[in-house]
N, CA, C and O atoms as a MOPAC input file, in Angstrom:
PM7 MOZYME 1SCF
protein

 N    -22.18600 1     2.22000 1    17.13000 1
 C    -21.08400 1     3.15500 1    17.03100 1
 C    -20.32800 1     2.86800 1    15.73300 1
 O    -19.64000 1     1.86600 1    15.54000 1
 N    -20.57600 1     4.06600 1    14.68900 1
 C    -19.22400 1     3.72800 1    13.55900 1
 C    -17.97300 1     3.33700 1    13.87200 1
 O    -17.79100 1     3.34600 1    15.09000 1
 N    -17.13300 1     3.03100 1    13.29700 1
 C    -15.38300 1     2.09600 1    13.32800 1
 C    -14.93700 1     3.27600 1    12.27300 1
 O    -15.33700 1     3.42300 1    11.11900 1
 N    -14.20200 1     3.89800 1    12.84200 1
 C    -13.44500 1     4.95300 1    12.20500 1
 C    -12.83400 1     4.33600 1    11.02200 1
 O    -12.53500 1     3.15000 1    10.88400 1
 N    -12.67000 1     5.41300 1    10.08800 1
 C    -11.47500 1     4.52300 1     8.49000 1
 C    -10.21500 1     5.32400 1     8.91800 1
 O     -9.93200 1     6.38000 1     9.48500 1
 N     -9.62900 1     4.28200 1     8.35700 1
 C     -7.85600 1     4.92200 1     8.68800 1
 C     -7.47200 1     6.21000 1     7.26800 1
 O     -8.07700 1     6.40900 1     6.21500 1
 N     -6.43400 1     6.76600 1     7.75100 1
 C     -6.47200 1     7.85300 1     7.17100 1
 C     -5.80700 1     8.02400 1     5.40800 1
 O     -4.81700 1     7.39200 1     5.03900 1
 N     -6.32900 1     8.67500 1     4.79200 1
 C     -6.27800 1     8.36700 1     3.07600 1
 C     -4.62800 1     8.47000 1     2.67400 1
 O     -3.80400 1     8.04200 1     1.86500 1
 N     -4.76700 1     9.32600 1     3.80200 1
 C     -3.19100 1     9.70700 1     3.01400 1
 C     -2.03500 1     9.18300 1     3.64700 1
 O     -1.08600 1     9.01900 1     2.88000 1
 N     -1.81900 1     8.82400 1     5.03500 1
 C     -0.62200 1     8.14100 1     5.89300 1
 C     -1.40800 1     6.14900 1     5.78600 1
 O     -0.80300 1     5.17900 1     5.33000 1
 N     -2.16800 1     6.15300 1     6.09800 1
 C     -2.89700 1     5.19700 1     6.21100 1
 C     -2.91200 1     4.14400 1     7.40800 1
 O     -3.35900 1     3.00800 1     7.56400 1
 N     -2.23000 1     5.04100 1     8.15400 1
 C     -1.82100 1     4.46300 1     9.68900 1
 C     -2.92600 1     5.04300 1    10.64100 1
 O     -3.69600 1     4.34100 1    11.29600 1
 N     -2.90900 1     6.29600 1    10.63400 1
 C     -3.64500 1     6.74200 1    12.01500 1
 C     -5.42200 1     6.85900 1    11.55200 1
 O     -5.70800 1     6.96100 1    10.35900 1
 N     -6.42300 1     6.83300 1    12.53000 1
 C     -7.77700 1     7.33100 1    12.22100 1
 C     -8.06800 1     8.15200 1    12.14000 1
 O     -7.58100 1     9.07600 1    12.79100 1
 N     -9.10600 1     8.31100 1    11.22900 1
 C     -9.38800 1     9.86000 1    10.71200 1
 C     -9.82900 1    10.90100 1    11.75700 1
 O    -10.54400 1    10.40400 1    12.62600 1
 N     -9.66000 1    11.82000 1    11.85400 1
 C     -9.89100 1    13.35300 1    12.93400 1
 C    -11.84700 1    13.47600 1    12.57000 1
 O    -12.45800 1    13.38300 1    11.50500 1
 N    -12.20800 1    13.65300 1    13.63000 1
 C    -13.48600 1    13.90700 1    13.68600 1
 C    -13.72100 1    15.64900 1    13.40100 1
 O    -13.09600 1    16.62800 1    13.80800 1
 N    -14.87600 1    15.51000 1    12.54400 1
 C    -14.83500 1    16.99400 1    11.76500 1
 C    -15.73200 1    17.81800 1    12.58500 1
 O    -15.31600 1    18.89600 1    13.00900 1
 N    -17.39900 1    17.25600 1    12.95600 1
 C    -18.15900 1    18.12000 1    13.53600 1
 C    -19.56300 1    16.89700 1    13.91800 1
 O    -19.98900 1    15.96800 1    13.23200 1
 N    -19.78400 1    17.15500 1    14.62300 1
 C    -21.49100 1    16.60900 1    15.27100 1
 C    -22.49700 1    17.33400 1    14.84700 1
 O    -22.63200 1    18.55700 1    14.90000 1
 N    -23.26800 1    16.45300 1    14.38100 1
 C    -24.37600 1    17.37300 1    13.45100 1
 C    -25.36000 1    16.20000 1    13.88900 1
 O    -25.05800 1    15.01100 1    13.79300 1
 N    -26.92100 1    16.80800 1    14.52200 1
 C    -28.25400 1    15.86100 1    15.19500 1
 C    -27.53700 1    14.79800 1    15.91200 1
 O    -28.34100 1    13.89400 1    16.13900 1
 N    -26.76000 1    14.61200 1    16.21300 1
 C    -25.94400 1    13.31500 1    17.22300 1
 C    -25.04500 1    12.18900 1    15.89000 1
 O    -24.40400 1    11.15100 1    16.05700 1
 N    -25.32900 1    12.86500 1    14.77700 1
 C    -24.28200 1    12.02800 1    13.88100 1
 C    -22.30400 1    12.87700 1    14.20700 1
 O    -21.91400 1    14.01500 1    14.46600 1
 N    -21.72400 1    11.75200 1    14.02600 1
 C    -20.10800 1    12.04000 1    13.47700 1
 C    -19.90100 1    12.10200 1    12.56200 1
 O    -20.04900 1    11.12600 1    11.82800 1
 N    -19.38200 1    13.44700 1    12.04700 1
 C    -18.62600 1    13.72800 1    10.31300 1
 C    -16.99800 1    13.38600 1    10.59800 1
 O    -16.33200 1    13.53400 1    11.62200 1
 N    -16.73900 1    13.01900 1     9.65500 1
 C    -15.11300 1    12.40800 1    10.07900 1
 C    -15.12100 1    13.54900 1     8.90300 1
 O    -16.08300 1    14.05300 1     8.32400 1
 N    -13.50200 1    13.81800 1     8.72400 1
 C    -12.18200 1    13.83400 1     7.86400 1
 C    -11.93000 1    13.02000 1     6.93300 1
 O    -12.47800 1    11.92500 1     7.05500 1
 N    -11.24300 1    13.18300 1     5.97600 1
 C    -10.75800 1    11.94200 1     5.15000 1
 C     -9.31600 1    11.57600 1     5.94000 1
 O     -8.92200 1    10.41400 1     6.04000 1
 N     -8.54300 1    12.79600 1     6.51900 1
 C     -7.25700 1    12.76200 1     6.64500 1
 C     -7.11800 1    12.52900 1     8.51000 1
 O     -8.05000 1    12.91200 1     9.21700 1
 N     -5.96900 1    11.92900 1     9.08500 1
 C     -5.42900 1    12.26700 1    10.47400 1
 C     -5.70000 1    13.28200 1    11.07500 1
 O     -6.07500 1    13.99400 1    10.14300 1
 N     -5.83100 1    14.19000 1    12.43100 1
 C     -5.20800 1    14.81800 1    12.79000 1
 C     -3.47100 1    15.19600 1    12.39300 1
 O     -3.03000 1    16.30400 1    12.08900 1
 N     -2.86800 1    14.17300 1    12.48800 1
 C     -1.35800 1    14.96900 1    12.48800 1
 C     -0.98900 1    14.68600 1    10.85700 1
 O      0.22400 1    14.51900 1    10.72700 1
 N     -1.74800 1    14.58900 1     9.56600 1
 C     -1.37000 1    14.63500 1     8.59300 1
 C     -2.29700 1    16.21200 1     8.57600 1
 O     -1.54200 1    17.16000 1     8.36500 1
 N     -3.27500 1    16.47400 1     8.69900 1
 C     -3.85400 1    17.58400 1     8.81200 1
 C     -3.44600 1    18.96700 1     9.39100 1
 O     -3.54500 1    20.06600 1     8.84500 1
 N     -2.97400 1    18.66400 1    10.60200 1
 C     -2.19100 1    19.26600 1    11.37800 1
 C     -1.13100 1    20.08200 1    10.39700 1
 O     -1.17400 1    21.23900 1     9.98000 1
 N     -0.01900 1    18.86700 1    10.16600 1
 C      1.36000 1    19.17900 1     9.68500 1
 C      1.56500 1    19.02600 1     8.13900 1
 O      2.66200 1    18.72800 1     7.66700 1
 N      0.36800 1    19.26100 1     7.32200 1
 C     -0.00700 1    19.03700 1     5.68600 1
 C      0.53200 1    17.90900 1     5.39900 1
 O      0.90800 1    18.03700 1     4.23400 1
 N      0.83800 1    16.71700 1     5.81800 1
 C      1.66600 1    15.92900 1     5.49300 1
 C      1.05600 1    15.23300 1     3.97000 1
 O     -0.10700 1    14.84000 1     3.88000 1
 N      2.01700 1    15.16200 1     2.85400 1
 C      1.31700 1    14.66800 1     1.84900 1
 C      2.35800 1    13.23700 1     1.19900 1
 O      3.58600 1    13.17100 1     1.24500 1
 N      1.60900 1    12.43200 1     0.74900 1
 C      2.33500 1    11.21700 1     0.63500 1
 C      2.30300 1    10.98000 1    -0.82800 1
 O      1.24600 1    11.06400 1    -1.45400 1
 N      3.29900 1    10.72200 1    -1.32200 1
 C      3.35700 1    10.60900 1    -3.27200 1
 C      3.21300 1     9.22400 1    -3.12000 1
 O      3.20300 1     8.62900 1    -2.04200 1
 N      3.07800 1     8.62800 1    -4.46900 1
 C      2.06000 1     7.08800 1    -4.66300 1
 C      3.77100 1     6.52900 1    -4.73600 1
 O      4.67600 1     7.33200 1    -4.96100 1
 N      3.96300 1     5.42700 1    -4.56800 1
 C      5.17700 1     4.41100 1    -5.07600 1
 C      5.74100 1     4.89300 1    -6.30100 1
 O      4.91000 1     5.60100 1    -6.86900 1
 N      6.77100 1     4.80300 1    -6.91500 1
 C      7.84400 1     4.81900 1    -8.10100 1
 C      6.78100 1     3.58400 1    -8.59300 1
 O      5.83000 1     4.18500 1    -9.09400 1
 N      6.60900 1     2.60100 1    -8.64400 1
 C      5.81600 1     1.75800 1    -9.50700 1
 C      4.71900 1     1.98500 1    -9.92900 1
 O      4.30500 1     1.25000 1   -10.82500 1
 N      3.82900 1     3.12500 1    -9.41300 1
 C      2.49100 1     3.33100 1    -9.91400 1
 C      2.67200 1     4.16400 1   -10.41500 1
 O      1.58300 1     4.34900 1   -10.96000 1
 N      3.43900 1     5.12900 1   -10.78200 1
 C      3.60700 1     6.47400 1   -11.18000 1
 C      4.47900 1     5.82700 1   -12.75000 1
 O      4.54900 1     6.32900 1   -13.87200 1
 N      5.02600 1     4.57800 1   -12.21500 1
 C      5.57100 1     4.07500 1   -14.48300 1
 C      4.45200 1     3.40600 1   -14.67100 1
 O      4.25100 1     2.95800 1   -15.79900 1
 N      3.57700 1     3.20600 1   -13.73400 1
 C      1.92500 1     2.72600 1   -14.66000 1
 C      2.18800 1     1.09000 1   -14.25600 1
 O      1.54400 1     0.39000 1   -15.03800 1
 N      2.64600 1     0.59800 1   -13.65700 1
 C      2.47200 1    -0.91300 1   -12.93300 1
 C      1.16500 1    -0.94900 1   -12.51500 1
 O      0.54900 1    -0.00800 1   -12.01500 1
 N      0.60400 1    -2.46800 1   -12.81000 1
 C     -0.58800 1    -2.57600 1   -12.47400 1
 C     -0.34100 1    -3.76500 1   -11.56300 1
 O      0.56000 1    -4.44100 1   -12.06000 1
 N     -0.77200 1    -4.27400 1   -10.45900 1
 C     -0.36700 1    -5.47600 1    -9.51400 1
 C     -1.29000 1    -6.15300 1   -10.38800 1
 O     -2.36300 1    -5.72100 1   -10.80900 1
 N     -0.58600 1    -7.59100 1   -10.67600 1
 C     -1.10200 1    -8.77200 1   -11.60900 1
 C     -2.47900 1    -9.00000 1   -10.67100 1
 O     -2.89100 1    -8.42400 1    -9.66400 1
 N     -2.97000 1   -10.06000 1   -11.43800 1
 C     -4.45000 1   -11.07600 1   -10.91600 1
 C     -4.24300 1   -12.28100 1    -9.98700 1
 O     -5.13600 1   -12.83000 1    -9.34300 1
 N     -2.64400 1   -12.69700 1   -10.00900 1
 C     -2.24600 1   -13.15500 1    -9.37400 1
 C     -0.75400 1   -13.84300 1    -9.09900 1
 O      0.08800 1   -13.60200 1    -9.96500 1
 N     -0.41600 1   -14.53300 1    -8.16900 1
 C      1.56500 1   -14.11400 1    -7.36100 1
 C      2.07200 1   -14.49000 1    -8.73300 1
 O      1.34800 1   -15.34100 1    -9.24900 1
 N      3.05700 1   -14.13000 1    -9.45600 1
 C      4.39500 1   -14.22900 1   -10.40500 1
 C      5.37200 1   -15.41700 1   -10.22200 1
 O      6.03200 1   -16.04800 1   -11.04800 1
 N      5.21100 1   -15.55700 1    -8.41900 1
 C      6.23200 1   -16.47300 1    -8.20100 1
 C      5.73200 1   -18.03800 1    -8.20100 1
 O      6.37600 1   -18.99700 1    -8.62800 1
 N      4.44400 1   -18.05500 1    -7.62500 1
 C      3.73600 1   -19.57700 1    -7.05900 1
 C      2.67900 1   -19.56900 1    -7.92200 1
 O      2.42200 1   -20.66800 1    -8.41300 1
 N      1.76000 1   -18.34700 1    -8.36100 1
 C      0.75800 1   -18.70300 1    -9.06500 1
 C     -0.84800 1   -18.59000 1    -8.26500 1
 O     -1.94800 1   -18.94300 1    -8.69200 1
 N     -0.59700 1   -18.17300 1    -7.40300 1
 C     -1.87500 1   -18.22600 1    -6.33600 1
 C     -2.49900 1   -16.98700 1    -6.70500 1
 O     -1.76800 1   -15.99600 1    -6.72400 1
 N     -3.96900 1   -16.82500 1    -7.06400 1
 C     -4.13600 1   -16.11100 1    -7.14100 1
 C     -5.60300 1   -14.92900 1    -6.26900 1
 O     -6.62300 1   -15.15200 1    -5.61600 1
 N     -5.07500 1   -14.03200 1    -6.64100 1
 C     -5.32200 1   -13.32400 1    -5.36200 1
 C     -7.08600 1   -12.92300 1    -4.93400 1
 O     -7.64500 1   -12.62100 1    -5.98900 1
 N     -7.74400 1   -12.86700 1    -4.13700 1
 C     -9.07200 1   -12.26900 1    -3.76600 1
 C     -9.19400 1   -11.18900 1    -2.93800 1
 O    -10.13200 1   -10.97900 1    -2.16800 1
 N     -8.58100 1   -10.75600 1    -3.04800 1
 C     -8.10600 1    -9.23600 1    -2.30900 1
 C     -6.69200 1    -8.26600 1    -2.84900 1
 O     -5.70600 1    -8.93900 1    -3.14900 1
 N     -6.61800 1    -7.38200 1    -2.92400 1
 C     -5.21400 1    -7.01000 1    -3.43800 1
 C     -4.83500 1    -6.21800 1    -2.08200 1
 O     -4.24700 1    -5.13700 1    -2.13600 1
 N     -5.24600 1    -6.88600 1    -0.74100 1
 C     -3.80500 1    -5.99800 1    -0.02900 1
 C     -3.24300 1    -7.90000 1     0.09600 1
 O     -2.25900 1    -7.89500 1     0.83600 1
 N     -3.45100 1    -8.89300 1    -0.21600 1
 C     -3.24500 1   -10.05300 1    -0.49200 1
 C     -1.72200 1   -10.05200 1    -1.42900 1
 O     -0.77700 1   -10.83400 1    -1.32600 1
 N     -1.82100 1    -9.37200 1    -1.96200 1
 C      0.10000 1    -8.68500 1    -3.10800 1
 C      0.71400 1    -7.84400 1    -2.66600 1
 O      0.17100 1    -7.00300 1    -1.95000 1
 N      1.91600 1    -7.80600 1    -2.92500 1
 C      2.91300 1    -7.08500 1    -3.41800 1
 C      3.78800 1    -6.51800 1    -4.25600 1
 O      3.87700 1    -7.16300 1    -5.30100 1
 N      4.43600 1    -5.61300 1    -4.21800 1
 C      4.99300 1    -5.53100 1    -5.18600 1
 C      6.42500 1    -5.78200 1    -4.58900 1
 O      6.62300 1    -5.80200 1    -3.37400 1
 N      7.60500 1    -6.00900 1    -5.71600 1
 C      9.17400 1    -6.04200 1    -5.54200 1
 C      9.38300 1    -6.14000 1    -6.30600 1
 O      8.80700 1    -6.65700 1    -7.26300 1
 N     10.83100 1    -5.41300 1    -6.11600 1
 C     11.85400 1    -5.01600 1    -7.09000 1
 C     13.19700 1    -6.72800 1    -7.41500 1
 O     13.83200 1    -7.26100 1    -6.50500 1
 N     13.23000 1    -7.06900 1    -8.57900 1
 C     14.15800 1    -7.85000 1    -8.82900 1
 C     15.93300 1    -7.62400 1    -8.11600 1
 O     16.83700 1    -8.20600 1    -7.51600 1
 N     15.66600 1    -6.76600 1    -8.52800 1
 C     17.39800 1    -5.95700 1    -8.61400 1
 C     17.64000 1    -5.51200 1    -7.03900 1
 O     18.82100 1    -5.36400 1    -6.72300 1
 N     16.86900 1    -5.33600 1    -6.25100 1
 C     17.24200 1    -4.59200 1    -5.27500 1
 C     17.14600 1    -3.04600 1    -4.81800 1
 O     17.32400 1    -2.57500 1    -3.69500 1
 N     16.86100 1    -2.49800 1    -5.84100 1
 C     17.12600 1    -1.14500 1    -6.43900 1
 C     15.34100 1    -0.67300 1    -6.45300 1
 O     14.77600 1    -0.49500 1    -7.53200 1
 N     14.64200 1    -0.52200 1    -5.19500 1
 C     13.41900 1     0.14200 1    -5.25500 1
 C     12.83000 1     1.10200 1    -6.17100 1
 O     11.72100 1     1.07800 1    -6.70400 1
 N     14.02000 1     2.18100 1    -6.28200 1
 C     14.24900 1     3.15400 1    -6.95500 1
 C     13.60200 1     2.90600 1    -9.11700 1
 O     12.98300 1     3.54600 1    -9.96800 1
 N     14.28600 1     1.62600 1    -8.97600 1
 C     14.18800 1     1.32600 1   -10.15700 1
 C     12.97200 1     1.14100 1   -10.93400 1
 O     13.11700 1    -0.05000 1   -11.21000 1
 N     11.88800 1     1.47600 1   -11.47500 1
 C     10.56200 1     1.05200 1   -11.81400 1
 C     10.29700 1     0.79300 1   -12.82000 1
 O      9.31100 1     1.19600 1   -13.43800 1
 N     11.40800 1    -0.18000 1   -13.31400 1
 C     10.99800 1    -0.66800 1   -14.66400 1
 C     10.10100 1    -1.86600 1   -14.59600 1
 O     10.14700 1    -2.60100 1   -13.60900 1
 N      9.43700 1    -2.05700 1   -15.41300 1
 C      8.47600 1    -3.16400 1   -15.31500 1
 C      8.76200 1    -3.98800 1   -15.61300 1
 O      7.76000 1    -4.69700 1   -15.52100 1
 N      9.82500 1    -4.77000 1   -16.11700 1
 C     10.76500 1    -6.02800 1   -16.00800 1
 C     11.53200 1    -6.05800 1   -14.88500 1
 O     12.22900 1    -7.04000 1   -14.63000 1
 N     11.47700 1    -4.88400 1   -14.02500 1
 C     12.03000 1    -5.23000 1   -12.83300 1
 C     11.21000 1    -5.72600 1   -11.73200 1
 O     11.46900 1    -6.44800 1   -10.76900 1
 N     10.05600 1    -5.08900 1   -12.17300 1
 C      8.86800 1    -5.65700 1   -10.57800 1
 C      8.24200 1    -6.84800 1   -11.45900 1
 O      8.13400 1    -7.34500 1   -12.57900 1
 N      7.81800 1    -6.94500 1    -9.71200 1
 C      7.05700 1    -8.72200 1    -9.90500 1
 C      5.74800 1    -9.03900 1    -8.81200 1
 O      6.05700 1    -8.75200 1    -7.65500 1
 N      4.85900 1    -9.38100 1    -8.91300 1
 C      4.15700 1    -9.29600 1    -7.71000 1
 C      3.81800 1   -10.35600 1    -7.56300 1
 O      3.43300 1   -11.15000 1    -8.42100 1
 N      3.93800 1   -10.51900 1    -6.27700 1
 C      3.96500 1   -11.75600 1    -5.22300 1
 C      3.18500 1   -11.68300 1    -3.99700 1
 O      2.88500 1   -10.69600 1    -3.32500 1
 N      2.86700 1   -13.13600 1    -3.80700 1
 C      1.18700 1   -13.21100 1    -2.46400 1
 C      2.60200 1   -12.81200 1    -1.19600 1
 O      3.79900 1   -12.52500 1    -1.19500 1
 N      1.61300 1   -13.01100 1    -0.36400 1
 C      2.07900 1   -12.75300 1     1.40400 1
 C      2.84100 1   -14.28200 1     1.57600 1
 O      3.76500 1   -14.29400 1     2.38900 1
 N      2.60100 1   -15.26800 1     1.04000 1
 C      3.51900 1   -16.72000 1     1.51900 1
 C      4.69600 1   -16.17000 1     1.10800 1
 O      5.58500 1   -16.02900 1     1.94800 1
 N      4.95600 1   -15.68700 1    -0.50800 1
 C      5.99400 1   -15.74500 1    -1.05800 1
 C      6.98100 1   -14.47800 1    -0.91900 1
 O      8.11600 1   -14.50000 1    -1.39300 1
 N      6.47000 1   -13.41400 1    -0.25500 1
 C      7.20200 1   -12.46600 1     0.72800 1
 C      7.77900 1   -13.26000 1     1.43400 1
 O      8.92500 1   -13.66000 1     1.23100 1
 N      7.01600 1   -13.60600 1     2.40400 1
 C      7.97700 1   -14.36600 1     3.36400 1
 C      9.55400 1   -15.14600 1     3.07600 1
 O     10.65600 1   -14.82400 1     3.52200 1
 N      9.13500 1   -16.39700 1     2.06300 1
 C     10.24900 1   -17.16500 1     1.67300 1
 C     11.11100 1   -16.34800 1     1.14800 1
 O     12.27700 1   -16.74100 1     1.09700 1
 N     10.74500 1   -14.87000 1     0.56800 1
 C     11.77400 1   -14.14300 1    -0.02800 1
 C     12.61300 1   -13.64000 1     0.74700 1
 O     13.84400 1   -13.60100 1     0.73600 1
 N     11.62200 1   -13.14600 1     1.61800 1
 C     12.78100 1   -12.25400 1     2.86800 1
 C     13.60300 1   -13.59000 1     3.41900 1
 O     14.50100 1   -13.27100 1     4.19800 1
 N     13.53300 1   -14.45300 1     3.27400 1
 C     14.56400 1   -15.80800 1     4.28800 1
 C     15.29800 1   -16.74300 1     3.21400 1
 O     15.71200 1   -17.84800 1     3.56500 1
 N     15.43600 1   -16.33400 1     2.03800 1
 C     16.27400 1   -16.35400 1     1.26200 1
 C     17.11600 1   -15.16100 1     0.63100 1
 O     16.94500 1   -13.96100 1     0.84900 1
 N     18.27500 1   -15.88200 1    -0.38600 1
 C     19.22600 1   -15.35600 1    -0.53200 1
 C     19.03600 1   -14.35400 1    -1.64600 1
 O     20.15700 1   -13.93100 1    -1.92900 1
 N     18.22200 1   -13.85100 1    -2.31600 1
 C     17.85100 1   -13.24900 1    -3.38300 1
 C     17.55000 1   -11.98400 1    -3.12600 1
 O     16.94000 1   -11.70700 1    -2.09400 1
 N     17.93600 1   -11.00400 1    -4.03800 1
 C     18.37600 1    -9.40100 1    -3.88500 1
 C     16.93900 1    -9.02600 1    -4.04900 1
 O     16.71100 1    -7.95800 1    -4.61700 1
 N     16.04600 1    -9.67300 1    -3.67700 1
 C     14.85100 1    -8.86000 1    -4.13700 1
 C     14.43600 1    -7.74700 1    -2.75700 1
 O     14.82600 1    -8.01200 1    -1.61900 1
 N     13.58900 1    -6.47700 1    -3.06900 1
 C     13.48000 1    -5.40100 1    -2.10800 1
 C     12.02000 1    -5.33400 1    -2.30100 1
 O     11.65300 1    -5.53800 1    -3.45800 1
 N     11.22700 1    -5.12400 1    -1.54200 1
 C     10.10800 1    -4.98600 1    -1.25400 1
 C      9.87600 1    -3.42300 1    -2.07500 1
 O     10.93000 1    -2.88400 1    -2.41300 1
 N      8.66400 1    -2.72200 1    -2.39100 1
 C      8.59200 1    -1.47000 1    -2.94900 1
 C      7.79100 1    -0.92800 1    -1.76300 1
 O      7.52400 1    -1.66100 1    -0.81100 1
 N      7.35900 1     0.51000 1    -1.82200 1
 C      6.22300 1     1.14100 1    -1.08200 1
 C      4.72700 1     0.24300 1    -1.05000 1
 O      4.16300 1    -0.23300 1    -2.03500 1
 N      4.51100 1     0.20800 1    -0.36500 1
 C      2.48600 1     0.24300 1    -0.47100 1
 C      2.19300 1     1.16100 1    -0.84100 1
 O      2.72400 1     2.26200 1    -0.69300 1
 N      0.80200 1     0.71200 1    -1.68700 1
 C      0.04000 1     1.81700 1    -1.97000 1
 C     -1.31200 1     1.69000 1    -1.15000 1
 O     -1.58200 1     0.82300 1    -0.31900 1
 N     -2.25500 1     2.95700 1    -1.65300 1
 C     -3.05600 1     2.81400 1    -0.77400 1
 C     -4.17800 1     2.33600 1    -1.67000 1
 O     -4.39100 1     2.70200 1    -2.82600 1
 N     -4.87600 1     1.43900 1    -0.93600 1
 C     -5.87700 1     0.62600 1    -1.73800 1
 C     -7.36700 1     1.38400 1    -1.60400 1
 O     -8.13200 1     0.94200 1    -0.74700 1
 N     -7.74300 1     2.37700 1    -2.32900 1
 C     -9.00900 1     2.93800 1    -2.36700 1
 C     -9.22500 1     3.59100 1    -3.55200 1
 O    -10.30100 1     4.15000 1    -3.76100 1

């Protein structure tokens, strides 16, 4: 049995099955309810000023073998902001310590990795 892919554009729900053809499944690229309700998702403020997520974290130095392994964040607090002296990308340890410290940093959108 195939393992459905999650959906291109929300990236939460599984893709809507399209049609049965000789006993195969054609999927969708998209949800049912992004399909449904056109739902369309714009990329992050950071990919759209052309940020590229580094090779590896900014903060510790670890570097990465996967890129849903990064993040991106904003220095300032200010998501909004997409200057590239403002972002910084950082592994999954150093999220953590960020969120449990005192530092204005804000997490940005995900993007979708495909």
């Amino acid at each position: 049995m195939d393992k459905r892919k999650t959906c291109a554009n929300c990236r939460k729900n599984p893709v809507a099955i399209n049609y049965y053809k000789d006993g195969i499944v054609h999927y969708r690229s998209k949800c049912v309810r992004c399909t449904r309700y056109k739902i369309k998702t714009s990329p992050p403020g950071w990919i759209k000023s052309g940020y590229k997520k580094k090779e590896k974290c900014e903060r510790c130095g670890f570097k990465f073998k996967y890129t849903e392994q990064s993040r991106v964040y904003s220095l300032d607090g200010n998501v909004d902001n997409a200057d590239w002296f403002n972002l910084k990308t950082i592994c999954l340890l150093c999220q953590v310590e960020v969120q449990h410290s005192t530092l204005p940093w804000k997490a940005n959108k995900l993007s979708p990795d495909f």
